[in-house]
N, C-alpha and C positions, 0 to 999 in steps of 0.2 A: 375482645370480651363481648364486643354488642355481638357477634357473630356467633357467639357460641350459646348466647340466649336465644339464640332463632332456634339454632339446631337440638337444644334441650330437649324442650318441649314434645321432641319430637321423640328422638331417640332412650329419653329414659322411661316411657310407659313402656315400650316395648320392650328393652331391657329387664327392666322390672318384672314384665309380665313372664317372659320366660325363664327367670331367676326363679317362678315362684312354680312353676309347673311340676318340679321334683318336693318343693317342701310339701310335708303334711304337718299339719299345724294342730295343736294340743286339743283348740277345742274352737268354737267357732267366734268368741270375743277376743281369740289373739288375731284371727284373719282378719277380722273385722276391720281392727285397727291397722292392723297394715295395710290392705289394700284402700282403705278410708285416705290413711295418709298421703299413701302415692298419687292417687286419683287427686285431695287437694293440693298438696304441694303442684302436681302438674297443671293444676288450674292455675296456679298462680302463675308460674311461668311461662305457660301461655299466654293467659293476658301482660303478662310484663314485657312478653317479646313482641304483643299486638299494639301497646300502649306506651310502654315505657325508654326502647329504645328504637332506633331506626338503621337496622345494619346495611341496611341496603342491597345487594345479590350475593349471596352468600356462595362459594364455588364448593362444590363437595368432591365432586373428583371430575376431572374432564377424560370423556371418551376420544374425543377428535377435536376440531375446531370449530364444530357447530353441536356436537353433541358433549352434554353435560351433565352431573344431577348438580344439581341448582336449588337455590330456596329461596325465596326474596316475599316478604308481605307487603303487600300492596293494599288498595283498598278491600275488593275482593276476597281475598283472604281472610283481612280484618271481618267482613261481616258473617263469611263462611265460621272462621276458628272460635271468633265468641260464642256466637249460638254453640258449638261443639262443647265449649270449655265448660260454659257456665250449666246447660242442662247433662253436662256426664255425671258431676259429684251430684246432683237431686235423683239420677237413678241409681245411681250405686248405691245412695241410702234405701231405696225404693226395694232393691233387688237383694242387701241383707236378708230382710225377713221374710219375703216372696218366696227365695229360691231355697228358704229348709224344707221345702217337699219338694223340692226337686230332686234332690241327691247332687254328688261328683260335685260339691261346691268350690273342691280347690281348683281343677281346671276348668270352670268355669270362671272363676273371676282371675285367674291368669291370661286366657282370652279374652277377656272384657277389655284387661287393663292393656292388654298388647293390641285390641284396636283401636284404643284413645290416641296413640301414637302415630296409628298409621292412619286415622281420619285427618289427625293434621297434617299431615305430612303432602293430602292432598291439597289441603288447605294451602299450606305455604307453597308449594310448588315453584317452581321461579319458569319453568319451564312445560313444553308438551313433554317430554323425556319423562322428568322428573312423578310428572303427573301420572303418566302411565302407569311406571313399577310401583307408585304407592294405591292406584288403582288396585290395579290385580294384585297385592298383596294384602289390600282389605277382602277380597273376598277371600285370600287363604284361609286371612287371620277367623272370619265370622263364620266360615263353612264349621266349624267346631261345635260355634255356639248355635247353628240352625238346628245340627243331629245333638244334639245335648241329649235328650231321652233315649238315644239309639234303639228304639220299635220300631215296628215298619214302616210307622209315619213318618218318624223324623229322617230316615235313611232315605224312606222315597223323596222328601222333600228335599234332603240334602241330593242326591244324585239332580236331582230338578235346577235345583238352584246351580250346582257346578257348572250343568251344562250351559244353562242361558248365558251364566258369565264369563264363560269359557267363547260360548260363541258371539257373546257381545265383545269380548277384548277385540274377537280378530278381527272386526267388522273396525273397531277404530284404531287399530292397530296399522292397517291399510291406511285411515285415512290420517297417520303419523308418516309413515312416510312419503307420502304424497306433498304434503307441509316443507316435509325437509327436503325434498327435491325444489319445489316452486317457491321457497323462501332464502331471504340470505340469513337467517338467523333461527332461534327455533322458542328465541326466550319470549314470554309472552308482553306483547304490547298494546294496550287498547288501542284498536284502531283495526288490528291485524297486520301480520308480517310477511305475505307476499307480494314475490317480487311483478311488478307487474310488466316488463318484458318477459318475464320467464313464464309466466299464466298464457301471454298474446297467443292466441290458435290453441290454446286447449281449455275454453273456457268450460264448456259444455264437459269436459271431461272431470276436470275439477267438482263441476256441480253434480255430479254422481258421485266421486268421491266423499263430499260434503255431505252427500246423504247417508251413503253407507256408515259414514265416522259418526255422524248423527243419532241415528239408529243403534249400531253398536255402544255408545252411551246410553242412547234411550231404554236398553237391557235394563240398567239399573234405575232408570227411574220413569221405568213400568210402562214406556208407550208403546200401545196396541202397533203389531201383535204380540207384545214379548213381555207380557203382563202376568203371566202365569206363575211363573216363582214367588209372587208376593205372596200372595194369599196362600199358597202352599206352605209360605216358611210362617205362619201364622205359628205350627205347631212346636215353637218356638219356646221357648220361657217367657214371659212376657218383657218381663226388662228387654231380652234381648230385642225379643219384636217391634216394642216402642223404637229403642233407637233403630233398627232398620228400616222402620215403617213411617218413622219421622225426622231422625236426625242424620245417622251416616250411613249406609247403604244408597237410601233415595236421595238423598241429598248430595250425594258425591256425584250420582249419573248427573241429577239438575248443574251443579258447579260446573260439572266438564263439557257439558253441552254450553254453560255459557264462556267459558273458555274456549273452546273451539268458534263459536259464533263470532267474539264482541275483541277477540284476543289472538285467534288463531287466521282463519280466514277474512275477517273483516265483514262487519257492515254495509259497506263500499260496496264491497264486491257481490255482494249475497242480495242486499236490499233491492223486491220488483222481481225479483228472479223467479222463475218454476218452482225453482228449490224450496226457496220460503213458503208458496202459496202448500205445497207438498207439507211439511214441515205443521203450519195452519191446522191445515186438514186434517193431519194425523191426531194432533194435541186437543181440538174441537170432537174430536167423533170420541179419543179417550177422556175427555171430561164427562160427556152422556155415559157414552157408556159405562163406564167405574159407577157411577152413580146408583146407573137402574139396578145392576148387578146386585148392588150392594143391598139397595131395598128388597131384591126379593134371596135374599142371603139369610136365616137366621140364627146362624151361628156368631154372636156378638163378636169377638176376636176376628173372625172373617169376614164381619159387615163392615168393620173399622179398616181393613185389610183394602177392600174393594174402592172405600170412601177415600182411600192413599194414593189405589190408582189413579181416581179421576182427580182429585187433589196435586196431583203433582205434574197433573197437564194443563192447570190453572197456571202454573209456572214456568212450565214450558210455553203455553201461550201468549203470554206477556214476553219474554224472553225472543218467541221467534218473531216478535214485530219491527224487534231492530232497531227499536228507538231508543233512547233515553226513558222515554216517560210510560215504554213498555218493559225496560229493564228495572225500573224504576219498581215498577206495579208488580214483578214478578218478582224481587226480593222482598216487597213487604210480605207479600203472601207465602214468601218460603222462611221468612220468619216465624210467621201470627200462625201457621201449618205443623210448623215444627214444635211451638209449644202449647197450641190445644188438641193437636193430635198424639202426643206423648202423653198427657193428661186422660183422656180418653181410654187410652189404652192399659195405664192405672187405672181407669174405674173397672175396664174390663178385666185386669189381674186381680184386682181385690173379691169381685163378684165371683171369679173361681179359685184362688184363694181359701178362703172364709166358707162358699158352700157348696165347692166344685161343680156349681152352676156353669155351664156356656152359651146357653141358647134363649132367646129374645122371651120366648113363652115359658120358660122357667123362674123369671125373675121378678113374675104378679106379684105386687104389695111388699116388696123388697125396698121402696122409697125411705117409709119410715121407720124402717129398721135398719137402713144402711144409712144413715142420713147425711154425712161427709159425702161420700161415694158417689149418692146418686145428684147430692148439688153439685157437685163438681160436673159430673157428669152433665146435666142441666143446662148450665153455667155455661162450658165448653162449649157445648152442643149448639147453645145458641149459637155461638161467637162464629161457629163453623158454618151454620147456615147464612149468617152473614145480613142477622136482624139489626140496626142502627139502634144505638150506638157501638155495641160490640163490635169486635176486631174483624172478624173476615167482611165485614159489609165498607169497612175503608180499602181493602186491598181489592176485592171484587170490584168496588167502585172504579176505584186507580183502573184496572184492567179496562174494563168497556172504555171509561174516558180513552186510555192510551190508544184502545182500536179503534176508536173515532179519529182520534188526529192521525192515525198514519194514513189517512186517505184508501186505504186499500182494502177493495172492497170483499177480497176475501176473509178480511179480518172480520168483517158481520157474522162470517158464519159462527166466529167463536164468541162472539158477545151473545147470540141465539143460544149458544151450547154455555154457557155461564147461568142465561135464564133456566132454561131447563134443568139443569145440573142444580142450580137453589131451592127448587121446587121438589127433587128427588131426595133432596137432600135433607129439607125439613120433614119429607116422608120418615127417609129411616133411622132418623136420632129421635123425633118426636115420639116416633111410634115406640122405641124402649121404655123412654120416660114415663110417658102417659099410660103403659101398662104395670111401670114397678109402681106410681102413686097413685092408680084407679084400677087396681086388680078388676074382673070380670066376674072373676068367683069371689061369694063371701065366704065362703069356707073349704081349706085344706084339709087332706087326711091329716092327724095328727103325727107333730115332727118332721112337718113341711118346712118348718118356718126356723127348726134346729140350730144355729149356730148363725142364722142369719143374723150377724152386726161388722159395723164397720171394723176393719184390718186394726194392729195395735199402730203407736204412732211411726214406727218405721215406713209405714206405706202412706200413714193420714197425714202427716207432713209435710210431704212432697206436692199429694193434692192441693194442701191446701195453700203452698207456696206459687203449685204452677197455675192455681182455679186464679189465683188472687194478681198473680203477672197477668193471666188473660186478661181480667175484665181494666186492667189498669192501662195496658199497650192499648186496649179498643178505647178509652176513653182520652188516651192523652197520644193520640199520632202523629202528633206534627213532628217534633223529633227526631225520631227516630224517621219518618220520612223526607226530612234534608238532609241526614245526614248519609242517605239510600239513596238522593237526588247526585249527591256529589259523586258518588263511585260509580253511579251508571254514566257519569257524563265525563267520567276520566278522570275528575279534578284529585282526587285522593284513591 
């Protein structure tokens, strides 16, 4: 019974999801409620298989005697599958009333609900095996929701986006079986599970491998050079955007990168190496740059786009320092990331929405007429800049400190690329705010201002649940960062 509540979670969104790809439904408060239902019911079981039991490794079918699909939560998991569980039912509410100017509603939230299923699925993983196929079967499942408009934009961004993940799998694809030659086992262990007579005389060969698989992850969460499909799948729906831009798309490359680090290869083995300082460098030069890009971007959806990229190398840089107290720094921030940047991205769907507005100099004097929207936005914005007390200035913090104690002193570069990257950063969130509440012009043509107000409560409740998490995580972090101390250091 515990074991079949692992596997739930998993398997009924997807089931669900594709059940519901042939119905057409009477009218749009029958979807509603069924796809509403699934999506809660699967919250619960999630967290009930995260909190409530402990099945310990679950066998789903064995390939050979080192290969398996597997499923086991761990702490990891734990921190990964909550953040999925808890912020999927606040966009589905978000993306009811969004997506009636979308069209094609039914198979969009059939795909929605079919990749609630397979983000967890990485989430629980028990294994690299395991991890792989629910990999690359979330970009089947999301390649749908990228062309949702099917125009030339979403087709080119979709072709864009296949290919990078297509050429990211085989990059750590390679570095899967590499794993399963030089380990005796394949299921994930903190610590990492090779063997180390089987590594002695190919160490150096290994540490190319480690990059490649690195990298080939890194596809998905956007480090330079392979950054391009994000800001491409911008033209997205926005629900959809949100979660690929902060919860599962990016967040699944950052997971399997810390899985291959902390779980696959080991610390041990990697900590002081080429690799790492390689690694460093990469994730310092994508924090700048996402940054700059973004500022001088002013397309709002694509400036939040750009602020993903170098956001998500804040976490990989925490992440490649190997430590505890840089694992530590790099899941707070891929929390406090996940839900002020899904926030964000609601202000940016509400703002085209309501006045099919998308660009930075469109939304003059839009503050007091949007007034939800644009505090949320505000609110966020700060958090993201990482002004004390708000939330990204604990996890920014965590970060320098952790590069300080790992004595290495390539890690300076990336505390440099944190400073700069803060400074770009108040650049281009400041610069929307201060133009929707201190317009330049005092007078528009008339029917400028037309339809300018905040979304009804299907989209304002969401904001004002995720504005009001923000500023709460930024004022009360100690919790939630012991309890981030334990899983980076193995204990849970």
């Amino acid at each position: 019974m515990n074991q079949f509540a692992t596997i739930l979670p998993v398997i009924f969104p997807i089931i669900a999801g594709v059940a519901l790809l042939p119905v057409k439904f009477k009218n749009r408060k029958q979807r509603e409620i069924w796809v509403l239902s699934i999506t809660m019911i699967n919250t619960v079981l999630a967290l009930y298989a995260i909190y409530g039991v402990d099945a310990g490794v679950v066998n789903l079918f064995h390939f050979s005697e080192k290969l398996s699909l597997t499923l086991h939560i761990d702490g990891m998991s734990k921190v990964f599958g909550t953040m999925v569980s808890l912020l999927w039912g606040i966009t589905t509410v978000y993306a009811f009333e969004y997506m009636t100017h979308e069209g094609r509603e039914d198979k969009f939230f059939a795909f929605f609900t079919m990749t609630y299923g397979v983000v967890l699925g990485v989430a629980f993983s028990g294994n690299f095996l395991t991890m792989y196929l629910f990999y690359e079967f979330l970009t089947l499942a999301t390649l749908p929701l990228v062309m949702h408009a099917l125009d030339n934009k979403a087709r080119h961004a979709g072709k864009t986006y296949i290919f990078y993940m297509m050429f990211g799998a085989a990059l750590a694809f390679i570095g899967f079986v590499f794993i399963y030659c030089y380990s005796d086992a394949m299921e994930f262990v903190y610590g990492g599970v090779l063997n180390p007579q089987l590594v002695k005389g190919h160490e150096d060969t290994l540490l190319i491998i480690f990059l490649m698989a690195f990298f080939g992850f890194g596809v998905k969460a956007s480090v330079i050079p392979f950054y391009r499909w994000l800001p491409k799948a911008s033209v997205a729906p926005t629900p959809v955007t949100a979660l690929l831009h902060a919860v599962a798309v990016v967040k699944s490359g950052v997971f399997a990168i810390i899985r291959l680090i902390y779980y696959s290869f080991g610390t041990e083995y990697l900590v002081g190496t080429w690799a790492q300082s390689v690694i460093i460098i990469a994730a310092a030069i994508t924090i700048v740059f996402g940054s700059t890009i973004a500022l001088r971007t002013p397309h709002i959806k694509r400036r939040f786009a750009y602020s993903t990229v170098s956001n998500l190398s804040y976490i990989v840089f925490g992440v490649a320092l190997m430590s505890p107290a840089g694992l530590t720094a790099g899941l707070l921030h891929m929390i406090y990331h996940a839900v002020i940047k899904i926030t964000l991205f609601f202000t940016a769907g509400a703002i085209l929405y309501k006045t099919h507005k998308e660009y930075l100099y469109e939304v003059e004097g839009f503050g007091r007429l949007m007034p939800i929207t644009f505090l949320s936005m505000a609110l966020t914005g700060v958090s993201l800049v990482g002004i004390p007390p708000f939330a990204g200035f604990h996890s920014k913090w965590a970060l320098a400190t952790a590069a300080v104690q790992s004595d290495n002193l390539i890690a300076y570069i990336g505390i440099i690329a944190l400073i700069i990257s803060a400074v770009l950063t108040a650049l281009y969130i400041f610069y929307i705010i201060i133009r929707a509440y201190f317009p330049r012009k005092k007078e528009y043509a008339q029917g400028y201002y037309q339809n300018v107000e905040d979304p009804n409560k299907y989209m304002t409740i969401p904001l004002v649940i995720l504005t009001v998490v923000t500023v709460i995580i930024g004022l009360f972090p100690s919790s939630l960062l012991n309890v981030l101390e334990l899983v980076a250091t193995g204990v849970v």
